[in-house]
N, C-alpha and C positions, 0 to 999 in steps of 0.2 A: 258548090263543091260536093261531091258524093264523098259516101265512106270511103271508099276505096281510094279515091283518090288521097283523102284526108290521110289515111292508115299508111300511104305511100311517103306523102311530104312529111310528115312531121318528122320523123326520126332523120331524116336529114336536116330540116329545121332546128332539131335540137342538134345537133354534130355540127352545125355551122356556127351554134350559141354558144356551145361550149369550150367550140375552137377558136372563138372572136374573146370568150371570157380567159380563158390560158393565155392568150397573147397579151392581153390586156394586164392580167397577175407580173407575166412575165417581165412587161414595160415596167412595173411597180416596182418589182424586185432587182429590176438593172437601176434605177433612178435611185434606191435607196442601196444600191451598192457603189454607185457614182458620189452620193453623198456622204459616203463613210470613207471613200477614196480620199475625198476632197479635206473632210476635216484630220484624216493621216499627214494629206501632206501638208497644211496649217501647221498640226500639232508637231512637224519636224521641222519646219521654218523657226518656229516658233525657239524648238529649241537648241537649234542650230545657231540663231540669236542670242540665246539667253546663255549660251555655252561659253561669248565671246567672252573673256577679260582681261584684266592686266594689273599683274602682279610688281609691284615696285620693291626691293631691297638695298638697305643701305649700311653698305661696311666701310668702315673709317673716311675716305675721301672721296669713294666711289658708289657710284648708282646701279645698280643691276635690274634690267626692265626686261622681262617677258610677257607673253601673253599671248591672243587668239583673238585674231579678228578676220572671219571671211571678206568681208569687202577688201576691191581693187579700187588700186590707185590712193594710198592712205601715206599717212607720214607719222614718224612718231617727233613729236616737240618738246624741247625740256625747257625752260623757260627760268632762268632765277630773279626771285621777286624781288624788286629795285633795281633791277639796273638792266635796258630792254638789248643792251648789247651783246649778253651772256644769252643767248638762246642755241641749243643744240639741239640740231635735226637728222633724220635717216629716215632712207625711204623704206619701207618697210613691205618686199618683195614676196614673201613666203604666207602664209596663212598662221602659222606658229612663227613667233618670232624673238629674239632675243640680242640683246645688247649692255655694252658696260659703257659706263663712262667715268673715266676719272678727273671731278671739276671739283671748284672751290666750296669750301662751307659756305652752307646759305640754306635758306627755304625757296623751294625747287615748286612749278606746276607742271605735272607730266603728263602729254596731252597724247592722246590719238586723234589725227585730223584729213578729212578730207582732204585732198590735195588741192583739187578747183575751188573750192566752196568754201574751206577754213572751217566747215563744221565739226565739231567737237563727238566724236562717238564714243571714244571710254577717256575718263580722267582721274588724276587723281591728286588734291590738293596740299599744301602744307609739309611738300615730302622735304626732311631735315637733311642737313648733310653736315656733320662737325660737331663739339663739343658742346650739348646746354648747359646755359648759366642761367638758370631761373632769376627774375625778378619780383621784388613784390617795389608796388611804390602808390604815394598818396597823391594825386592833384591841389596843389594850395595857387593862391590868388595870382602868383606871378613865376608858377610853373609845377615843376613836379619832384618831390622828396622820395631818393631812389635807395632800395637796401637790396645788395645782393651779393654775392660771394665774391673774395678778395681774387681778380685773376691778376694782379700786377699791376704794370702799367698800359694805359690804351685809351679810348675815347668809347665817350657816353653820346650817340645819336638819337636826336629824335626828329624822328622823320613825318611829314604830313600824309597822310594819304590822296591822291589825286587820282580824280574818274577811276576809284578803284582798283588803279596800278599805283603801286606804292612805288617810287621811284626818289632821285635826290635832291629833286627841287627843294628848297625852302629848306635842308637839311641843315639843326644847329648843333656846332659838337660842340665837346665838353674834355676838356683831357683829368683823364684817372691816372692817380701814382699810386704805385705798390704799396696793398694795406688798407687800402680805401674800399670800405663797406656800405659806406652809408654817404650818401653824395644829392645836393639839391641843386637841380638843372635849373638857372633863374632861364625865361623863357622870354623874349622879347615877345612873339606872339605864339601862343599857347594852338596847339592844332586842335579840333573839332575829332579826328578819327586818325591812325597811325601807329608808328612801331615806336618803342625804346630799344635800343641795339648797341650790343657793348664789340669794340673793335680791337684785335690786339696792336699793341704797338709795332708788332713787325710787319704791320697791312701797311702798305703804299699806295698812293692816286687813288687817295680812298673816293671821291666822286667818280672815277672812271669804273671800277672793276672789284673793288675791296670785298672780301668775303665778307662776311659778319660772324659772331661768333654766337652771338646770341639774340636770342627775341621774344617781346612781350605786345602783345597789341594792347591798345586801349580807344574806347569811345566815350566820349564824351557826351552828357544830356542837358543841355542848358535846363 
């Protein structure tokens, strides 16, 4: 290669280098604008997500449930705990949503669910509906020693718990007269995990439906 020739090629040489190294920056600068694309729209899934909830409120007899769930095809479930007959559902159409219900005192699970699948996306457990009667009480050998505020007359339940649906199998009552604070449930067979629950005497078919008016769990540890 002569000078001349050399003094010829290189400056297109170098404009061909420079033009392949621009392109090349260029690719870099798109690929790291794709990646900041990409983690935007993460970080708005994300919190488009995290946005969903659901609010439960409870005035005298009635449940008031709103909240925010993007997903289609969902159900809201309200479920009252011991008895699997009392379940209320709606289908839950709009993205913001909101509903009342007026049902019986009890402890409520208020679920958002999948509709095909029964998967659980928002929950919220232990939701109360009705007057608490707090309990305290002792465990002795052939049952349990109960003090708690005089509501009249009504019944003392102690319920077992089973596969962790508390329900009315095996349920022993007990009836309360007006005045009675302090009352020992003898137990034929004492439960392992379960509720004490105080019932008023105006509650009927109390194994079908009965509200409760009160509740105390307990677990037992051999």
């Amino acid at each position: 290669m002569t000078i001349d020739s050399y003094n010829v090629n290189y400056p297109l040489f170098l404009q061909n280098y420079n033009s392949r190294i621009s392109t090349f920056q260029q690719d870099i600068s798109d690929l790291d604008k794709l990646e900041v694309e990409k983690k935007m729209i993460n970080e708005s899934l994300e919190r488009s997500i995290s946005d969903n909830f659901l609010q439960v409120d409870v005035s005298s007899n009635s449940i008031l449930v709103k909240g925010k769930c993007d997903l289609s095809d969902i159900m809201l479930l309200i479920h009252l705990r011991g008895n699997k007959k009392s379940t209320y559902t709606e289908k839950i159409r709009n993205p913001i949503f909101s509903f009342t219900f007026t049902i019986p005192f009890g402890y409520y699970e208020v679920k958002v669910i999948e509709a095909k699948t029964m998967r659980i996306i928002l929950g919220k457990s232990n939701v109360f509906v009705g007057t608490s009667v707090p309990f305290s009480f002792v465990l002795k050998d052939n049952g349990f020693l109960i003090q708690f505020s005089d509501r009249g007359n009504g019944f003392i339940g102690i319920l077992p718990e089973d596969k962790n649906e508390l329900n009315f199998k095996g349920i022993q009552l007990f009836t309360i007269v007006n005045g009675t604070k302090t009352f020992f449930a003898s137990c034929s067979t004492i439960p392992q995990r379960g509720e004490i629950r105080y019932y008023s005497s105006t509650c009927y078919q109390i194994k079908e439906h009965t509200p409760y008016l009160s509740y105390q769990p307990f677990s037992l540890i051999n």
